[in-house]
TIMI-695597 format. One record per residue: residue in three letters; x, y, z of N, C-alpha, C in turn. Coordinates in Angstrom, 1 decimal. Example, Ala and Ser with C-alpha at 12.3 -4.5 7.8 and 13.67 -1.06 7.14 Angstrom:
<recs>
[ALA, [13.2, -5.7, 7.8], [12.3, -4.5, 7.8], [13.2, -3.3, 7.8]]
[SER, [12.8, -2.2, 7.1], [13.7, -1.1, 7.1], [12.9, 0.0, 7.9]]
</recs>
This chain:
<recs>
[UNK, [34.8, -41.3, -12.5], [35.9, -41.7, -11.6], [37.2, -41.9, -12.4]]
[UNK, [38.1, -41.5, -12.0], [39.9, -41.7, -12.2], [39.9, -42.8, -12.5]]
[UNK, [40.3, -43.6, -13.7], [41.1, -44.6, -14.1], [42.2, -45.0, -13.0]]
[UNK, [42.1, -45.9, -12.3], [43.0, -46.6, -11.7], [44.5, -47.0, -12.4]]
[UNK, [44.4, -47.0, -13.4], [45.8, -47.1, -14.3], [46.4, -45.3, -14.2]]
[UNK, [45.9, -44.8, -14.8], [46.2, -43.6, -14.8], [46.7, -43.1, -13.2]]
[UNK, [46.0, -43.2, -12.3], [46.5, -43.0, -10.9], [47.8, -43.3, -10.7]]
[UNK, [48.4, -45.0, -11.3], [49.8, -45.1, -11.2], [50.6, -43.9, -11.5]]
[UNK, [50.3, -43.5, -12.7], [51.5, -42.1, -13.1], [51.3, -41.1, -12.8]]
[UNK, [50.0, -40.5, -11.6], [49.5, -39.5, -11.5], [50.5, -39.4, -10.0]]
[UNK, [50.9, -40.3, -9.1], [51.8, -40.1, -8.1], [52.6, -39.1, -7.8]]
[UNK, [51.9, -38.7, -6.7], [53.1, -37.5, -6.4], [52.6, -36.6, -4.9]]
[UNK, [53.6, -36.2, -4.3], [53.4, -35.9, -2.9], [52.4, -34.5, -3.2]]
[UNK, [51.9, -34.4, -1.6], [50.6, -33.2, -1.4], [50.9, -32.1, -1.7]]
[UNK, [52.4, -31.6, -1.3], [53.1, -30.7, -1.5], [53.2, -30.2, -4.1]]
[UNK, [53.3, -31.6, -4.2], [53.2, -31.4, -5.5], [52.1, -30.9, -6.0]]
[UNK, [51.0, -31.5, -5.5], [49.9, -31.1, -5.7], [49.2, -30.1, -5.9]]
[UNK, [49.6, -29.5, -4.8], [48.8, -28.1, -3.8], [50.2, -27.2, -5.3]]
[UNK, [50.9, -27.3, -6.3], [51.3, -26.6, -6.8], [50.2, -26.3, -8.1]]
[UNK, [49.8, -27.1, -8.0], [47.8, -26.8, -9.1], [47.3, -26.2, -8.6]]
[UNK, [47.2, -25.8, -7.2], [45.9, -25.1, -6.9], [45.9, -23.5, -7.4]]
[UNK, [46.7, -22.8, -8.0], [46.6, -22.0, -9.2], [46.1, -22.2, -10.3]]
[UNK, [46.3, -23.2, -10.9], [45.7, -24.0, -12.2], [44.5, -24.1, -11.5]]
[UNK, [43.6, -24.7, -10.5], [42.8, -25.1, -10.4], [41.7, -23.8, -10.1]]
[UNK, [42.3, -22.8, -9.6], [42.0, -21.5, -9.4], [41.6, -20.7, -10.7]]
[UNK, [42.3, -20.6, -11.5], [42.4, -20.3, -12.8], [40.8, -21.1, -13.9]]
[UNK, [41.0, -22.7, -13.9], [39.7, -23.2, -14.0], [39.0, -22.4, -13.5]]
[UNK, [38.3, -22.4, -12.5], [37.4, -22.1, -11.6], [36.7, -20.6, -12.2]]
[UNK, [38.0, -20.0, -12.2], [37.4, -18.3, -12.8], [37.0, -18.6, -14.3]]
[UNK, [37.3, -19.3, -15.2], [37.3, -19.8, -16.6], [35.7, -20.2, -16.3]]
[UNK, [34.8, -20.8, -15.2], [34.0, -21.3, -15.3], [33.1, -19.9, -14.7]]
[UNK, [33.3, -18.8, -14.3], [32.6, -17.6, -13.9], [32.4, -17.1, -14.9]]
[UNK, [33.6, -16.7, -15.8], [33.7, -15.9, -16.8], [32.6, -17.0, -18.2]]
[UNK, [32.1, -17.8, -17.7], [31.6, -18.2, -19.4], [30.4, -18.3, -18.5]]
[UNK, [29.8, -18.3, -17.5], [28.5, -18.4, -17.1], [28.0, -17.0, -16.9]]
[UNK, [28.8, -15.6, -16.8], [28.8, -14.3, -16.4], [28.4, -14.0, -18.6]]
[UNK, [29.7, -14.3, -19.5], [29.5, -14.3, -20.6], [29.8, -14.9, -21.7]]
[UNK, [29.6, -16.1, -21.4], [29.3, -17.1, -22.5], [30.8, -17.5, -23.4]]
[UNK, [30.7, -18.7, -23.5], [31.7, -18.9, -24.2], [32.8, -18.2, -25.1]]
[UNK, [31.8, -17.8, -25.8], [33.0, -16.9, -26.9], [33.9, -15.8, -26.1]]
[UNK, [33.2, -15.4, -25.0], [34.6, -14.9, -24.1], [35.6, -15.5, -23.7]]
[UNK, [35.3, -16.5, -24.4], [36.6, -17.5, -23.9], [37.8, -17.3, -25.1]]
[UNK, [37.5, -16.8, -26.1], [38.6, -16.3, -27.2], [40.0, -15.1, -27.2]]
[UNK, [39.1, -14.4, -26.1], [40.2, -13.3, -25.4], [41.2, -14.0, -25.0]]
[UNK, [41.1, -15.0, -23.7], [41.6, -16.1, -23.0], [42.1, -16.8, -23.5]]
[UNK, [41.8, -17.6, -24.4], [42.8, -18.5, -25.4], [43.5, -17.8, -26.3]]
[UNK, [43.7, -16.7, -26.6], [44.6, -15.9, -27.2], [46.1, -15.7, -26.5]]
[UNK, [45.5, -15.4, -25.4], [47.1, -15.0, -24.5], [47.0, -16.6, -23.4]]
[UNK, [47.0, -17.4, -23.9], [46.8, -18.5, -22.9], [48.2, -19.1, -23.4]]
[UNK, [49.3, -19.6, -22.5], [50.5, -20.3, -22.9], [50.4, -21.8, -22.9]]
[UNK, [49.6, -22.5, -21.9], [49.7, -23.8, -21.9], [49.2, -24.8, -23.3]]
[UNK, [49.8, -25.6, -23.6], [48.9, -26.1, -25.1], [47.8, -26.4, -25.0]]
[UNK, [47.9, -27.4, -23.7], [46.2, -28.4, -23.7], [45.0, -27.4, -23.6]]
[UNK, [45.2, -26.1, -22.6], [44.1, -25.5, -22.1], [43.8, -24.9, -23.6]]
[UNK, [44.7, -24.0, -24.3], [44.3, -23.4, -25.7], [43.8, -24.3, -26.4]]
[UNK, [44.0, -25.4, -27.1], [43.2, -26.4, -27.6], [42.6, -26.8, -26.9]]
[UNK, [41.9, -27.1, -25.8], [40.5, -27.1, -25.2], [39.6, -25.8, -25.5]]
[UNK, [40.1, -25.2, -25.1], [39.2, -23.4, -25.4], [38.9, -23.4, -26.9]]
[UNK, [40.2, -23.7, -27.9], [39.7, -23.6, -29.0], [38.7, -24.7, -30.0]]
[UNK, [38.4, -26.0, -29.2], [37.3, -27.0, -29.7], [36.4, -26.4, -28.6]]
[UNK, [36.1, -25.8, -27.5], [35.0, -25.6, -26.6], [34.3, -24.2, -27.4]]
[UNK, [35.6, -23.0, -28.3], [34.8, -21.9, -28.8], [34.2, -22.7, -30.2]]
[UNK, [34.5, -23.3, -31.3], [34.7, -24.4, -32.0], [32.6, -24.9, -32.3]]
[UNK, [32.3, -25.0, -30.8], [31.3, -25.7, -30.8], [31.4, -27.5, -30.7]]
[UNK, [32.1, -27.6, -30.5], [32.5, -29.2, -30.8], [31.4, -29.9, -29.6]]
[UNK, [31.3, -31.2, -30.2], [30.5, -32.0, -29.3], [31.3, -32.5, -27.6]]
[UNK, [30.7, -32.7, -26.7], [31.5, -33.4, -25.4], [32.4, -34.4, -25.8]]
[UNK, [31.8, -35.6, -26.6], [32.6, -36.6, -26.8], [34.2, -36.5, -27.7]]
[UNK, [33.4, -35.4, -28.5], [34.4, -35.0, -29.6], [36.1, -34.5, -28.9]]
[UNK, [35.5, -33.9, -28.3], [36.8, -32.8, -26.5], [37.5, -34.0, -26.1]]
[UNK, [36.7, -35.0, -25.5], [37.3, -35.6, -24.2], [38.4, -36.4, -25.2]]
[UNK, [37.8, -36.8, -26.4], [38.9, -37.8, -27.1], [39.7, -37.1, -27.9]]
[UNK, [39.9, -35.4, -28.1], [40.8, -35.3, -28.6], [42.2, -34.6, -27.6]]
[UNK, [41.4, -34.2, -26.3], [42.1, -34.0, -25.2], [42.8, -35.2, -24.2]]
[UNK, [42.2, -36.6, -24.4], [42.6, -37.7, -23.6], [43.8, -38.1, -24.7]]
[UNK, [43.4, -38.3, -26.1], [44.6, -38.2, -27.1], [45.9, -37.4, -26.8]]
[UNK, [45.6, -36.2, -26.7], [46.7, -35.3, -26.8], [47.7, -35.9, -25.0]]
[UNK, [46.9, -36.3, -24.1], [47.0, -36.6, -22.9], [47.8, -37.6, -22.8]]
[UNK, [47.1, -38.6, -23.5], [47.8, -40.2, -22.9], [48.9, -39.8, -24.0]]
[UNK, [49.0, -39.5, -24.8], [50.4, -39.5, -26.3], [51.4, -38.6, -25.5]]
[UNK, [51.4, -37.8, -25.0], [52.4, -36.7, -23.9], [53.2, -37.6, -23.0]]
[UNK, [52.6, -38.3, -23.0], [53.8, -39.5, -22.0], [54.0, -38.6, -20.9]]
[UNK, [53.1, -37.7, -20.0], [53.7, -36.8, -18.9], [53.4, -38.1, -17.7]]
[UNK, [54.1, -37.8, -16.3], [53.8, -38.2, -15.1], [53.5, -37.6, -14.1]]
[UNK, [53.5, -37.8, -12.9], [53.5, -36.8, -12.0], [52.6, -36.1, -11.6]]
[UNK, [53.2, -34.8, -11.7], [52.6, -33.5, -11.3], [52.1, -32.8, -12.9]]
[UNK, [52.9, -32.8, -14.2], [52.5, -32.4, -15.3], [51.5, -33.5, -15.6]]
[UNK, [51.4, -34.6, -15.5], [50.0, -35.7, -15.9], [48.7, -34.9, -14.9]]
[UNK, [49.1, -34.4, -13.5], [48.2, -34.3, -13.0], [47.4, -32.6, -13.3]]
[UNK, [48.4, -31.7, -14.2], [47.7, -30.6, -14.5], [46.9, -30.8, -15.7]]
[UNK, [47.2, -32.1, -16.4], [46.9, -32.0, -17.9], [45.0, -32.2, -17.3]]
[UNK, [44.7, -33.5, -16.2], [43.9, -34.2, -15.9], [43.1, -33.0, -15.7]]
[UNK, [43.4, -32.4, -14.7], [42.5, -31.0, -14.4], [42.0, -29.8, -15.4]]
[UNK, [43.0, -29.9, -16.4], [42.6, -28.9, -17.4], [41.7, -29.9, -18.6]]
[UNK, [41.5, -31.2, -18.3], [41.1, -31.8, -19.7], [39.4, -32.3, -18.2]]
[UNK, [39.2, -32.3, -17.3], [38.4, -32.2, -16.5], [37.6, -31.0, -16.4]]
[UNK, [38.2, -29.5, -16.6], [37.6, -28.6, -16.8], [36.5, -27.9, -18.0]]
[UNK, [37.4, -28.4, -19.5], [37.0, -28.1, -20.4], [35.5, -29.1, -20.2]]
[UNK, [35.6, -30.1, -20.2], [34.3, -30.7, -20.1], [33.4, -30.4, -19.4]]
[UNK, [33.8, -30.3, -18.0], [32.6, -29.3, -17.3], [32.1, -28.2, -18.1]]
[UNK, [32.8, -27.4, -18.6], [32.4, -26.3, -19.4], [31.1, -26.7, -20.4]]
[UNK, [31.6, -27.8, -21.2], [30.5, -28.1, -22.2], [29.2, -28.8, -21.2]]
[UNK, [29.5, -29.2, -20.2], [28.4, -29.9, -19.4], [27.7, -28.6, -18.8]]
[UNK, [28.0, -27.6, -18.5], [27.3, -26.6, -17.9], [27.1, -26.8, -16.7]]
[UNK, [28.6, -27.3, -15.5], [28.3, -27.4, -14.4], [28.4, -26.5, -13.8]]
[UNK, [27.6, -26.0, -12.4], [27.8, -25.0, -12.1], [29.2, -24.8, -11.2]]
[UNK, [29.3, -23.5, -10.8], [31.1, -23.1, -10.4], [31.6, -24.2, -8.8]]
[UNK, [30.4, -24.6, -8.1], [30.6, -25.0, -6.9], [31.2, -26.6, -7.4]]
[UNK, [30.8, -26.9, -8.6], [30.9, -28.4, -8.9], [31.9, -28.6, -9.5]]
[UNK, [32.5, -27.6, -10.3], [33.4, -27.6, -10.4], [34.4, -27.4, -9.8]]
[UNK, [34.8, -26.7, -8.9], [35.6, -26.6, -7.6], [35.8, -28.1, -7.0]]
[UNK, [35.0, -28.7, -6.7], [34.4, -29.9, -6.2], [35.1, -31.1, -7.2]]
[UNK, [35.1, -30.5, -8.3], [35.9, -32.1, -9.2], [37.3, -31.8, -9.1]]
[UNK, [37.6, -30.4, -9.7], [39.0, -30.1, -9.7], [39.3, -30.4, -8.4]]
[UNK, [39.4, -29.9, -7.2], [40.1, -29.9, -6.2], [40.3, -31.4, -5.4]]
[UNK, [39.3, -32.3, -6.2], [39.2, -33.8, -5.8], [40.5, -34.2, -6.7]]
[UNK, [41.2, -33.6, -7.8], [42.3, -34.5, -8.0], [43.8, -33.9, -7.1]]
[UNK, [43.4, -33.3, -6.4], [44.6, -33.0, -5.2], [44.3, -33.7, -3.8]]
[UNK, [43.5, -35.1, -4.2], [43.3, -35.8, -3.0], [42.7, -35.6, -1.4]]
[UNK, [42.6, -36.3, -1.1], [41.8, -36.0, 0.3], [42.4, -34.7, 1.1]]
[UNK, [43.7, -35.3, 1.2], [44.5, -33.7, 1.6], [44.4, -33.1, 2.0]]
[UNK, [44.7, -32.7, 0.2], [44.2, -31.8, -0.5], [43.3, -30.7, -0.9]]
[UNK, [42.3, -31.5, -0.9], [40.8, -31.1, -0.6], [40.6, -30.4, 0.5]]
[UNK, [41.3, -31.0, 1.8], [40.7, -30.0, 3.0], [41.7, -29.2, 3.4]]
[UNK, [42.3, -29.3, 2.6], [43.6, -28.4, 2.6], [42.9, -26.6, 2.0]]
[UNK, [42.7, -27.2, 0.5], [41.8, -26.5, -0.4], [40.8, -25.3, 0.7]]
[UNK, [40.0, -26.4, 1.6], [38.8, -26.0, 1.7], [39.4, -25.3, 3.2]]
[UNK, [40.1, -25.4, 3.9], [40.7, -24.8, 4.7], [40.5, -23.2, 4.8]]
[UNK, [41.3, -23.1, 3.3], [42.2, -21.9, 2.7], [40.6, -21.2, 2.6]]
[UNK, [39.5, -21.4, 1.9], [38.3, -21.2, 1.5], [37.7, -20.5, 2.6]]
[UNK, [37.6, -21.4, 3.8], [37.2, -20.9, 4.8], [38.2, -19.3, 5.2]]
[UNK, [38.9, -19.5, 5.6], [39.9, -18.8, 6.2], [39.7, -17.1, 5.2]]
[UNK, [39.8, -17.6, 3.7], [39.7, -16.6, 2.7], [38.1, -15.7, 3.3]]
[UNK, [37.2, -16.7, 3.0], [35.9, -16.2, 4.0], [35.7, -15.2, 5.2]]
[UNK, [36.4, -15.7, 6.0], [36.4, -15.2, 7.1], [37.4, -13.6, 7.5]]
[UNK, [38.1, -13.7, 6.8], [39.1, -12.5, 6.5], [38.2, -11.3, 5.6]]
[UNK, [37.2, -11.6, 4.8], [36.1, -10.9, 4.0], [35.1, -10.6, 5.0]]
[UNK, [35.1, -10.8, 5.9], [33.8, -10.7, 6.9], [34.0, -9.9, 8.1]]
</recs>
């Protein structure tokens, strides 16, 4: 569960939010592509990857590094950024992802964490779009 301290600086309207749902999108395929072929495909991807935190996540997740090892050098990199907002709230999602990764959760659970930090909303906002994407395939 979300640190309640952290939630103070994570504030920010639905509209801000719902501007992750690319980023959160992005995760989500990150979690296809290593269950389809295994992490070290993840080196392609952190090659041409721009954002810092997710390349340094990719690069301790190809690494081998332990769970504990990630979360504290990603919550470091995190809380020292001094971001708020809407950048605190992409960091949260990409340092939520990488761990799933080393946890081996499957793609539905991950959808399910990520999309829980764009709030209730959010979320049915998310799952709206999900449906709708569905239904247009059919």
């Amino acid at each position: 569960m979300i640190d309640l301290e952290i939630r103070k600086h994570v504030e920010c309207t639905l509209e801000e939010k719902l501007t992750c749902v690319s980023l959160i999108n992005q995760m989500i395929n990150l979690s296809r592509i290593v269950r389809q072929d295994g992490i070290l495909s993840l080196e392609k991807i952190m090659d041409t990857e721009e954002d810092f935190l997710l390349r340094k996540g990719l690069l301790l997740l190809i690494s081998g590094c332990r769970r504990d090892a990630i979360e504290d050098v990603l919550g470091t990199i995190t809380a020292c950024s001094f971001k708020t907002g809407v950048e605190l709230l992409r960091q949260l999602i990409i340092g939520e992802r990488i761990v799933s990764i080393v946890n081996g959760d499957p793609t539905w659970l991950v959808q399910d964490k990520l999309t829980a930090f764009l709030g209730e909303d959010g979320v049915l906002w998310f799952e709206d779009r999900e449906v709708d994407e569905f239904r247009s395939r059919s």
